[in-house]
N, C-alpha and C positions, 0 to 999 in steps of 0.2 A: 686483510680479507678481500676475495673478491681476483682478477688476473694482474700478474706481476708481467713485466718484461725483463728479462734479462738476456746480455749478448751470448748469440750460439755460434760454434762453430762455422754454420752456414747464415748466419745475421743475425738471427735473435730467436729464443724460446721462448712459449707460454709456460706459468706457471699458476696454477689455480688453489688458491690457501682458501680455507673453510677452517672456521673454531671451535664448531658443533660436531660433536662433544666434544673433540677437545682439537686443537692447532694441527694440521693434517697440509702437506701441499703435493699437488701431483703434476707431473708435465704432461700438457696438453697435445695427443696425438697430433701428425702435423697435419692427418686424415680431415681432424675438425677446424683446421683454420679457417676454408672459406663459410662455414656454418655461421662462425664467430665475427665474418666479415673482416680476416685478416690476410692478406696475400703474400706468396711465397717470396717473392720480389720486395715487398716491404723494405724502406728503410727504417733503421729500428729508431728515428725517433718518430715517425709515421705509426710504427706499433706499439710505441709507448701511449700516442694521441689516443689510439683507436682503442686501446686498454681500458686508459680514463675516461670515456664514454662508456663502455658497456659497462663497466664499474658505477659509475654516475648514473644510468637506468637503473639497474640494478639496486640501486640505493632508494631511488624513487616508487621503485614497483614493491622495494621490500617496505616503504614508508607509509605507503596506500593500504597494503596486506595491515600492518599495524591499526592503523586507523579504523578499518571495517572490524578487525577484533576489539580495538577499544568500544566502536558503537555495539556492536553486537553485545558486549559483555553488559554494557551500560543500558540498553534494551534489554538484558534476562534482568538485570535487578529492578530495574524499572516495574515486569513484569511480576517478579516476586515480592517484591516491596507492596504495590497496587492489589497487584494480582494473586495472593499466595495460591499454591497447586492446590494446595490438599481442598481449601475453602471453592476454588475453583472448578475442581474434579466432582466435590459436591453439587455443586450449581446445576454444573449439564448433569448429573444425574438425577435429579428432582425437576430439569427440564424431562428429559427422556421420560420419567415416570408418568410426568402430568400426561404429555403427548403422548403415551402406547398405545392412543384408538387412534392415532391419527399424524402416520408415519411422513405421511406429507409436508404438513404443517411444521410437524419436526422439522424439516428440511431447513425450513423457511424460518424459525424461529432459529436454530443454531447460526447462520450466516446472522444474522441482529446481534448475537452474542458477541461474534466474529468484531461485528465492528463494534459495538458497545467494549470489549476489550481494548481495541485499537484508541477508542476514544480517552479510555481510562488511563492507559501507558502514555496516550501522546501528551495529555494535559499534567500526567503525573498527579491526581486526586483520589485521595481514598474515598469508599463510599459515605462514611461518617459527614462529610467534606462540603459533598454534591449539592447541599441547597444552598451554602457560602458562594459556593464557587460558581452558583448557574448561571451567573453574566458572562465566564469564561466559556462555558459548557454552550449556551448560547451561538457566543463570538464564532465557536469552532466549526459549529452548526450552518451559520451565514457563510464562512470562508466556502465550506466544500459546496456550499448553492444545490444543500440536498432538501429535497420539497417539506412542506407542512405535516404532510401526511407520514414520510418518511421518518423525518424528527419526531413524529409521536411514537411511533416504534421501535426505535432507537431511546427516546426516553422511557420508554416503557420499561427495554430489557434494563439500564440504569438502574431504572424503580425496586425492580424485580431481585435484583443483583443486592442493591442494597439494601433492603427488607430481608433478604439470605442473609446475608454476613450479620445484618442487626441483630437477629433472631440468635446466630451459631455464637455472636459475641454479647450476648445478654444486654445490648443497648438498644438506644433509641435511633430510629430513622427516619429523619424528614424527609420525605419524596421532593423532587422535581417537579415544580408545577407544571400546570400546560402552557403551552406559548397562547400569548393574551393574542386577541384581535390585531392590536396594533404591529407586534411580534411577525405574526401570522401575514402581514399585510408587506411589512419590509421584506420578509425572508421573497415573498410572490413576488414583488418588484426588482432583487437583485436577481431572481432570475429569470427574468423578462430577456435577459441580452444574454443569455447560455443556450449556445448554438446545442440544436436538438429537443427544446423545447417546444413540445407544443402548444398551439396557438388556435382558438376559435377556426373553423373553418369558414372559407367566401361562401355568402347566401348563393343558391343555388341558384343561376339564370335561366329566362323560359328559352332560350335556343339552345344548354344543354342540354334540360328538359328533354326536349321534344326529340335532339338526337338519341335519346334512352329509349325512346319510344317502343322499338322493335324491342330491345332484351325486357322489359319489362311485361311484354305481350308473349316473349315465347317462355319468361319463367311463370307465367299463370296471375300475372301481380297486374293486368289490365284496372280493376278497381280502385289497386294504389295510384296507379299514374293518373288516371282519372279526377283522385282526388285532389293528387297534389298539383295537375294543371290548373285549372281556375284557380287555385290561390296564387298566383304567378301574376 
């Protein structure tokens, strides 16, 4: 499979074999040699060389294509294992239903599903699972250094998700607690040094003060600068 050399008449011919669907070979116009990085001058063991490398990518590029359909494949069962459709198709429509006054929010709450799904296939945990497993659930939480705030709504949709499925599979389901103080205090501290966070603003100095002076007098706000000078 892949390009053959063999000697031609005038030095040497490509021959291009394929086994899909079944053993097939053609010779390679001599139009497409330099495409293929072969020259008419060639000596043919210089185009047997040049053969075995495009053959040898070729192997590579077809080993990579492989690889991305093994994950792929192993991401949809991940997803249907975790995630069944039909249980899932339910979900966002008893989301959609809650939120019909409030097509915004909608917006806002399916992106949380978004990632509460991504959470659910990366960890590989059913919702049954989620109170065993919420040290991992946790862990995953600290790696991506997503806020306090954010992790409650992300555990929310969790909660939410799983109280669905509890309900449509007639069991029981322990929720996700909240992140305790201490919890809450680690997660604040690992992202103390994730660039883009922000940070208390510098007390405001009386000589930038004063240079506000003018904008503050032509938006009508004289009273406030007033105020806020003496306390300076």
């Amino acid at each position: 499979m892949g390009y053959q050399i063999r000697p031609g008449k005038f030095g040497f011919r490509i021959i291009h074999e394929t086994w899909v669907p079944a053993r097939k070979q053609i010779v390679v116009p001599k139009e497409a040699y330099p495409a293929l990085g072969f020259r008419y001058d060639m000596a043919l063991s210089d185009a047997k060389l040049r053969a075995k490398q495009i053959n040898k990518q070729a192997l590579i590029e077809s080993r990579k294509i492989t690889a991305i359909a093994v994950r792929v494949k192993t991401d949809n069962e991940l997803m249907s294992s975790y995630l069944p459709i039909e249980l899932a198709n339910g979900f966002y429509d008893e989301l959609k239903e809650n939120y019909a006054d409030s097509p915004h929010r909608l917006v806002t709450v399916a992106k949380h599903w978004q990632v509460a799904q991504k959470v659910i296939s990366k960890l590989g945990i059913d919702s049954k699972d989620f109170f065993t497993e919420r040290t991992r659930i946790y862990n995953y939480y600290r790696d991506k250094k997503w806020s306090p705030d954010y992790i409650k709504r992300i555990n929310r949709m969790l909660n939410l998700w799983g109280s669905f499925v509890g309900r449509r599979r007639g069991s029981f389901y322990q929720p996700i607690p909240k992140l305790s103080n201490l919890q809450s205090q680690r997660i604040v501290e690992g992202r103390e040094s994730v660039k883009g966070v922000r940070q208390p603003a510098l007390p405001l100095s009386w000589q930038s003060l004063k240079s506000k002076q003018a904008s503050f007098v032509h938006r009508g706000l004289e009273s406030q600068y007033n105020w806020l000078l003496p306390s300076k």
